[in-house]
PARO-174020 format. One record per atom (N, C-alpha, C): atom name; residue in one letter; x, y, z. Coordinates in nm, 4 decimals, decimal comma. Layout:
// PARO-174020
+------+------+----------+----------+----------+
! atom ! rest !       px !       py !       pz !
+------+------+----------+----------+----------+
!   CA !    A !        X !        Y !        Z !
...
+------+------+----------+----------+----------+
END
This chain:
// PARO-174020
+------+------+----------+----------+----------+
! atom ! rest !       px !       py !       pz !
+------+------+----------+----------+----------+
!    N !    X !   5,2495 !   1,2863 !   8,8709 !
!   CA !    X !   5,2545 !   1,2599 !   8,7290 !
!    C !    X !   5,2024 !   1,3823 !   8,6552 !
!    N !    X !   5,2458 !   1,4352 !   8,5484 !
!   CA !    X !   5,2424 !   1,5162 !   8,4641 !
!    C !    X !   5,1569 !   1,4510 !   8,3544 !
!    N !    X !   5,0588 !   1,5232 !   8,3166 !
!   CA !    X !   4,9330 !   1,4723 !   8,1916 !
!    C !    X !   4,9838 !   1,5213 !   8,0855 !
!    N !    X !   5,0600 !   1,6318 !   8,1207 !
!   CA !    X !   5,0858 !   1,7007 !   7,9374 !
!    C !    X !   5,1569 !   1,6188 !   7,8756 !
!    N !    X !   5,1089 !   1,5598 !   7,7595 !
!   CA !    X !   5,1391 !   1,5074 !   7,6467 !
!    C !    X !   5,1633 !   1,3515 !   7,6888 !
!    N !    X !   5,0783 !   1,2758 !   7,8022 !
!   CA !    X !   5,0526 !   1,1666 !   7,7976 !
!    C !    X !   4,9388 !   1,0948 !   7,7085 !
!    N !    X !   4,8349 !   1,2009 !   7,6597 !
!   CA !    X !   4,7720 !   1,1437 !   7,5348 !
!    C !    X !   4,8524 !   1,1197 !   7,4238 !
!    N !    X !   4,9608 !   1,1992 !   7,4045 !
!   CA !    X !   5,0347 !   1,1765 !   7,2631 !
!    C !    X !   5,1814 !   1,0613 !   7,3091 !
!    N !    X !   5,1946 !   1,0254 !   7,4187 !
!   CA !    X !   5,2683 !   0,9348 !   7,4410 !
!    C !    X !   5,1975 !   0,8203 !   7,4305 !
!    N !    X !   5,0585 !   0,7941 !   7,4715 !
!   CA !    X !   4,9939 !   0,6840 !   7,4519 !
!    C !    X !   4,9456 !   0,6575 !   7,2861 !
!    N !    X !   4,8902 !   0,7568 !   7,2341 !
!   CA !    X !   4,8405 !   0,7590 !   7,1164 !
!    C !    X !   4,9398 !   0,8577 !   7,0149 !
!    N !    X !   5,0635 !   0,8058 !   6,9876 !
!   CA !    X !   5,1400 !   0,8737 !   6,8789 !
!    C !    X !   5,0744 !   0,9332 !   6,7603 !
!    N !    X !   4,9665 !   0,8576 !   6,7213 !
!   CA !    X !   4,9416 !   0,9446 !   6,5583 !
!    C !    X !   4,8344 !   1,0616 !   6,5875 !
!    N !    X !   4,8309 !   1,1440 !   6,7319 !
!   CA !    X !   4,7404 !   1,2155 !   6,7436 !
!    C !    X !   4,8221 !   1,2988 !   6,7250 !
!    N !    X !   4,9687 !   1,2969 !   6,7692 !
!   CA !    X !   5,0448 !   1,4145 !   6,7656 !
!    C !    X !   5,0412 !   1,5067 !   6,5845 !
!    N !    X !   5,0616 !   1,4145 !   6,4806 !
!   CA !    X !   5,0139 !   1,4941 !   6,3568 !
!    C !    X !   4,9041 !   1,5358 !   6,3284 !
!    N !    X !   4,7923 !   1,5397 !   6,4063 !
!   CA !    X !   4,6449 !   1,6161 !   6,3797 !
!    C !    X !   4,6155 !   1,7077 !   6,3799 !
!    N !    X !   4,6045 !   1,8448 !   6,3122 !
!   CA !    X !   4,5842 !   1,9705 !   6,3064 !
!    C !    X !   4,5053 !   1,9335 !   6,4373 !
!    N !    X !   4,4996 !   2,1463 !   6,4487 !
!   CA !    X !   4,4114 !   2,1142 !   6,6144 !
!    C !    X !   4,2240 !   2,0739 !   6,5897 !
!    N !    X !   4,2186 !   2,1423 !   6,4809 !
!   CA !    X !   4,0853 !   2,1067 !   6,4388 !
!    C !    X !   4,0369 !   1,9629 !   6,4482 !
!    N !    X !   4,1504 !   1,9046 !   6,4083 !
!   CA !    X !   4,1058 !   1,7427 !   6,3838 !
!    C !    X !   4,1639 !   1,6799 !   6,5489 !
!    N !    X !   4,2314 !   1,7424 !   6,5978 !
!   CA !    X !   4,2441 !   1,6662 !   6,7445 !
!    C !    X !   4,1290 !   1,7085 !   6,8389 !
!    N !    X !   4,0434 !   1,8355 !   6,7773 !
!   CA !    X !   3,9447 !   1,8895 !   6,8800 !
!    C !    X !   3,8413 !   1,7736 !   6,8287 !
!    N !    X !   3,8294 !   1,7720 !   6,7126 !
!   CA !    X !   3,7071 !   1,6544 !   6,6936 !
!    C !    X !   3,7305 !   1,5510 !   6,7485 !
!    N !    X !   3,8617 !   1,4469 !   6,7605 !
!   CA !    X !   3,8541 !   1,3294 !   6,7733 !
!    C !    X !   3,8355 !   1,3441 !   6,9769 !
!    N !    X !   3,8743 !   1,4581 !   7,0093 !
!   CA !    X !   3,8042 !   1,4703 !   7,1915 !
!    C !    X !   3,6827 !   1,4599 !   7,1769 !
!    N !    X !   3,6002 !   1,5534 !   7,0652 !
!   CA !    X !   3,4606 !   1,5324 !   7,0669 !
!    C !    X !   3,4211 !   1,3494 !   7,0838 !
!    N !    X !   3,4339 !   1,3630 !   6,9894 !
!   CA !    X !   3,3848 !   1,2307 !   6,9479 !
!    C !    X !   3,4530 !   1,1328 !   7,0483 !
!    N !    X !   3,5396 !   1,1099 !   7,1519 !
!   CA !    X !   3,6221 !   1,0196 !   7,1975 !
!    C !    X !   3,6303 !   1,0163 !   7,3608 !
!    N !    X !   3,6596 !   1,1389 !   7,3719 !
!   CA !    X !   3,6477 !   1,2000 !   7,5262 !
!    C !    X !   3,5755 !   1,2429 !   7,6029 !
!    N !    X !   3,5330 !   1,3494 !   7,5343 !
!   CA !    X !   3,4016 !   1,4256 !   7,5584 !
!    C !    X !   3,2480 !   1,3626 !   7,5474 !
!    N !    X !   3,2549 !   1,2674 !   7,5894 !
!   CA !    X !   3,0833 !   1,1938 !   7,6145 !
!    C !    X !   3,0731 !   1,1887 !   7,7236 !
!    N !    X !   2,9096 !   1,1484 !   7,7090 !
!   CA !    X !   2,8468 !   1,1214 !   7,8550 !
!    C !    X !   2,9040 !   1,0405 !   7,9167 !
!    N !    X !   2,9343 !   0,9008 !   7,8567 !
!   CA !    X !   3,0306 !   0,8263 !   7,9402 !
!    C !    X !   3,1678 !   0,8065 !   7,9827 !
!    N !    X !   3,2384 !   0,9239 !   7,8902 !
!   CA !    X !   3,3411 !   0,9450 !   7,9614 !
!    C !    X !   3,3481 !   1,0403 !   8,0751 !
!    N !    X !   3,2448 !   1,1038 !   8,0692 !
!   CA !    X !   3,2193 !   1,2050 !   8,2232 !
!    C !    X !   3,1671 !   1,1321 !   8,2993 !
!    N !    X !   3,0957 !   1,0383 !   8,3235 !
!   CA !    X !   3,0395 !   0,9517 !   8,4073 !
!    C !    X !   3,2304 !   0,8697 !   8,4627 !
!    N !    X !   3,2871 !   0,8031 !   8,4173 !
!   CA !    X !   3,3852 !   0,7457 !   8,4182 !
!    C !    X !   3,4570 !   0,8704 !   8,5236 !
!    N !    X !   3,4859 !   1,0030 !   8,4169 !
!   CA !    X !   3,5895 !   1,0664 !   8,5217 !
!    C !    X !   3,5175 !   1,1392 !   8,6285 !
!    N !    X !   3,3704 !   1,1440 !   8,6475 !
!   CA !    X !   3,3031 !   1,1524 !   8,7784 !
!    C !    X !   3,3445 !   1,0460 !   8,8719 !
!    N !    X !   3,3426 !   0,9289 !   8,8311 !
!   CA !    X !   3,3344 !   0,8141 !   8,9418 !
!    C !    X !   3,5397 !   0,7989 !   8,9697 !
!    N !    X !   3,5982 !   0,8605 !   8,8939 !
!   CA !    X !   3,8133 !   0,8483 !   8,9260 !
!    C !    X !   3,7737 !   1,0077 !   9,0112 !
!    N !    X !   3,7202 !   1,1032 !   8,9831 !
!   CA !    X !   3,7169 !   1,2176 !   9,0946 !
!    C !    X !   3,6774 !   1,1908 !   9,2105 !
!    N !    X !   3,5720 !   1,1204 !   9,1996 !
!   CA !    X !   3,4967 !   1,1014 !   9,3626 !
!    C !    X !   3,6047 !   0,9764 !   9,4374 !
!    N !    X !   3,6772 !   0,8729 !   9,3205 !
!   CA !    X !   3,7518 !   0,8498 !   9,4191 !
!    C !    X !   3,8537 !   0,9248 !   9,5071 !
!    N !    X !   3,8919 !   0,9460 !   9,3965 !
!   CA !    X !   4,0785 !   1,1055 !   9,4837 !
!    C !    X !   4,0159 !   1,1460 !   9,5451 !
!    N !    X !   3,8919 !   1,2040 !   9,5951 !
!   CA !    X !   3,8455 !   1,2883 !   9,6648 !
!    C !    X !   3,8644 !   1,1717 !   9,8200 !
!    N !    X !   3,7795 !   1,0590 !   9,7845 !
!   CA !    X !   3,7566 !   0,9610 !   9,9523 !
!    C !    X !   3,9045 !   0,9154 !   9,9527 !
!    N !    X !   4,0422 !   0,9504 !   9,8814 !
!   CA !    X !   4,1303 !   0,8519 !   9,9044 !
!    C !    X !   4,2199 !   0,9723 !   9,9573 !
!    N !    X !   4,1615 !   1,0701 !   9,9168 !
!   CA !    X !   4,2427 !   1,2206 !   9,9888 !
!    C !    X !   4,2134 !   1,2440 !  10,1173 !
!    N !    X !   4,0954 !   1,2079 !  10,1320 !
!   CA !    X !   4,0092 !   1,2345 !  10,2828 !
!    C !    X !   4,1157 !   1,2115 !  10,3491 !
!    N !    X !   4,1189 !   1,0985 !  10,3710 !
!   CA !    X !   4,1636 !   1,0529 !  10,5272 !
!    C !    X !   4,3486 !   1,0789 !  10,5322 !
!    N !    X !   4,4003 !   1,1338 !  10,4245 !
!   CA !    X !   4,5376 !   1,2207 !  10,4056 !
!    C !    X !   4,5025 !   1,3550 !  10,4523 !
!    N !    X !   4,4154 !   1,4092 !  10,4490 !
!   CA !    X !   4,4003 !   1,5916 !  10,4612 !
!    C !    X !   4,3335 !   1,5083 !  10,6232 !
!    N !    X !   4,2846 !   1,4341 !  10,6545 !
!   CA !    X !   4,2565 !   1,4649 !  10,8289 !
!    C !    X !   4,4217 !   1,3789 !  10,8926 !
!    N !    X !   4,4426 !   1,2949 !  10,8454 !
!   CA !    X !   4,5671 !   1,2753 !  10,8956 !
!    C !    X !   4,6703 !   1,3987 !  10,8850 !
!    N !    X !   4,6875 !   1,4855 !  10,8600 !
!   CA !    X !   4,7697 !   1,6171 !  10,7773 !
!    C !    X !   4,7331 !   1,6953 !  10,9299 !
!    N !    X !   4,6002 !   1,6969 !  10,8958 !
!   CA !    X !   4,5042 !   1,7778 !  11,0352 !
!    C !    X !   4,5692 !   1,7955 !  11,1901 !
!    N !    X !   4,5609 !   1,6181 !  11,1592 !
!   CA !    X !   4,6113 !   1,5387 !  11,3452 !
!    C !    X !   4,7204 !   1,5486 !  11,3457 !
!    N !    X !   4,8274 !   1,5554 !  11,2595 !
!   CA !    X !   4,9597 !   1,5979 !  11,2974 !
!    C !    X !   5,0032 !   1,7192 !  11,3616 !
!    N !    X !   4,9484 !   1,8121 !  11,2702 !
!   CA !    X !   4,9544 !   1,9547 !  11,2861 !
!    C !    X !   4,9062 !   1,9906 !  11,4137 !
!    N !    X !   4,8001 !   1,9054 !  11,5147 !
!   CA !    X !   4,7465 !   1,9824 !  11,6162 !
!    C !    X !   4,7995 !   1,9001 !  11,7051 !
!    N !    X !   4,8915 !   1,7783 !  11,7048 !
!   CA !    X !   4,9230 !   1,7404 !  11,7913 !
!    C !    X !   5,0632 !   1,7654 !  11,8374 !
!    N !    X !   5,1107 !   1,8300 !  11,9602 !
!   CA !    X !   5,2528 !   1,8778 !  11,9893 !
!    C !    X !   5,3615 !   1,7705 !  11,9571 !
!    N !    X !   5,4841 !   1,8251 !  11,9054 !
!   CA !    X !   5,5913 !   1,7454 !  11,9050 !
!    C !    X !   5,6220 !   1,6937 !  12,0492 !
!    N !    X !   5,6895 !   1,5684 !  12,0112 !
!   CA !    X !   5,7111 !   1,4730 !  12,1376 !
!    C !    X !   5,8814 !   1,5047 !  12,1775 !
!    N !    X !   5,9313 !   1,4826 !  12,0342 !
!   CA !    X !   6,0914 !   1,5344 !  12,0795 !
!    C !    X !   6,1059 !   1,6611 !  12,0919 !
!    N !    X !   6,2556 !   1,6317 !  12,2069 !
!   CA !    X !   6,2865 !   1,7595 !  12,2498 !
!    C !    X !   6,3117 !   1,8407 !  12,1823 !
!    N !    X !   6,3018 !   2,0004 !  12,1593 !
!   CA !    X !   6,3726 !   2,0469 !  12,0999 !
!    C !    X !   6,5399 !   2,0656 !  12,1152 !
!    N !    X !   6,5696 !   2,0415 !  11,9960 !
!   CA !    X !   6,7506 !   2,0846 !  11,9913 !
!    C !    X !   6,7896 !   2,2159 !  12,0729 !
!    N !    X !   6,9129 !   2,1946 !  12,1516 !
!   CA !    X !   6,9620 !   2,3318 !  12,2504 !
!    C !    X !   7,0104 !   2,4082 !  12,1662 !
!    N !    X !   7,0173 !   2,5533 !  12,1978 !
!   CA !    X !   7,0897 !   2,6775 !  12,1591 !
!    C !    X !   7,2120 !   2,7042 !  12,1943 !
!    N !    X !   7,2593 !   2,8015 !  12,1256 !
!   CA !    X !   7,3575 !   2,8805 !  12,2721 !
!    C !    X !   7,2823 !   2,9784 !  12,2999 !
!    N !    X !   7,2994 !   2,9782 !  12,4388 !
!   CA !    X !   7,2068 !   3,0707 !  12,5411 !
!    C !    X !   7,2681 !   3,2717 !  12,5123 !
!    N !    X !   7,1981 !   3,3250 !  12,5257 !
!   CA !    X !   7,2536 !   3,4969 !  12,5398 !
!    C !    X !   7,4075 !   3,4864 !  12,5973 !
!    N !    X !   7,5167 !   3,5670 !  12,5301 !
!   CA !    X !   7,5614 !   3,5637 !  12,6391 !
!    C !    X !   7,6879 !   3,4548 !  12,6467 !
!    N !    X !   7,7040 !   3,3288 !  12,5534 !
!   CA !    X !   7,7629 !   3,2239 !  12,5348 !
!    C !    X !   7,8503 !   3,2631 !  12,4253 !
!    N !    X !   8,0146 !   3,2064 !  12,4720 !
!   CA !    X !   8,0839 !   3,2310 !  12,3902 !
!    C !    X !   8,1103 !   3,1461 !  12,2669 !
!    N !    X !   8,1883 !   3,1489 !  12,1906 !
!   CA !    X !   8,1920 !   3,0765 !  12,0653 !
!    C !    X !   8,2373 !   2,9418 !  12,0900 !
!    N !    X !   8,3512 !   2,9612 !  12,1934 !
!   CA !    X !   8,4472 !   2,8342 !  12,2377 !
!    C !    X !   8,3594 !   2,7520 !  12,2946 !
!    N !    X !   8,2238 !   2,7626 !  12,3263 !
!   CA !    X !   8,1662 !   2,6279 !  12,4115 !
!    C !    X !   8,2678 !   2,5471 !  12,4984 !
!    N !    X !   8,2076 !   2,4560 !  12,5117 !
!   CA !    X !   8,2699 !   2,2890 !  12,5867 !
!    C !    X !   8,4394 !   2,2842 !  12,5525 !
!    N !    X !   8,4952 !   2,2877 !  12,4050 !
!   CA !    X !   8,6269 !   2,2703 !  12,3910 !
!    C !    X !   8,7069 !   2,3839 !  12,4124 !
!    N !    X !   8,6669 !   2,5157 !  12,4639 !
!   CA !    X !   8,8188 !   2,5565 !  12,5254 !
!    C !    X !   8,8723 !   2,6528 !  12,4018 !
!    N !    X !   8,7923 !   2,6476 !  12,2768 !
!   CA !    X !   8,8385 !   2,7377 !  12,1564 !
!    C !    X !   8,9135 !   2,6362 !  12,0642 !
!    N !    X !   8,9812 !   2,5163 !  12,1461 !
!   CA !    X !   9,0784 !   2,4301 !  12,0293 !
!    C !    X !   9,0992 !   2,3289 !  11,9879 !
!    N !    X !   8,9165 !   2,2945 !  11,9713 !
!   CA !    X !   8,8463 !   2,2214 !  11,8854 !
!    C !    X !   8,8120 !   2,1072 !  11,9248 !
!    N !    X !   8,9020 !   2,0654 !  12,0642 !
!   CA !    X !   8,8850 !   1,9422 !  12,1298 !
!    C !    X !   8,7505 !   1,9400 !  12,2270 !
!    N !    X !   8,6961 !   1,8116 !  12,2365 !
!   CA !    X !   8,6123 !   1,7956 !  12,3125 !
!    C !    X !   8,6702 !   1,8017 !  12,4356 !
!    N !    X !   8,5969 !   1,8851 !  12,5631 !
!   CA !    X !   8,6318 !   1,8805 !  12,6941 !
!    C !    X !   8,6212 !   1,7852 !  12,7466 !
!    N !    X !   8,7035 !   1,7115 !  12,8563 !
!   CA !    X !   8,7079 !   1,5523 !  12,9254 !
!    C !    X !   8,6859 !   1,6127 !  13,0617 !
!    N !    X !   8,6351 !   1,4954 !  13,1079 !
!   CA !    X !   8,6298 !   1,5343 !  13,2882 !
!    C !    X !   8,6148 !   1,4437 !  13,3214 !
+------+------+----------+----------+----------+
END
């Protein structure tokens, strides 16, 4: 989610506020002790709800793939593979 301009989607009449008067109404609105207390306690969550995504992220990364890897053509291998150059699958 994108924040820019979800205050003015929620609160339309902020969008006409000089900036002066939109910096005050953060003062006065946003910018308190208890709204830092509030977005202390939504940070510390993302943080414990990220945890266990960044060690799961971790355990993937160090644990080897199980499937095989997909074959090549080897050095040395012509274009025609299996069909013969004419497009058909080889039978046997």
């Amino acid at each position: 989610m994108q924040t820019g301009g979800l205050l003015e989607s929620m609160l339309p009449e902020t969008i006409s506020l000089t900036d002066d008067l939109f910096k005050s109404f953060l003062e006065k609105t946003i910018i308190t002790e208890h709204s830092r207390r509030i977005l202390d306690g939504l940070a510390a969550q993302n943080t414990a709800a990220a945890a266990p995504i960044r060690a799961s992220a971790a355990v993937q990364s160090a644990t080897p793939p199980t499937a095989k890897p997909a074959e090549t053509e080897q050095d040395g291998a012509t274009d025609e593979g299996e069909d013969g150059g004419n497009g058909e699958m080889a039978r046997g």
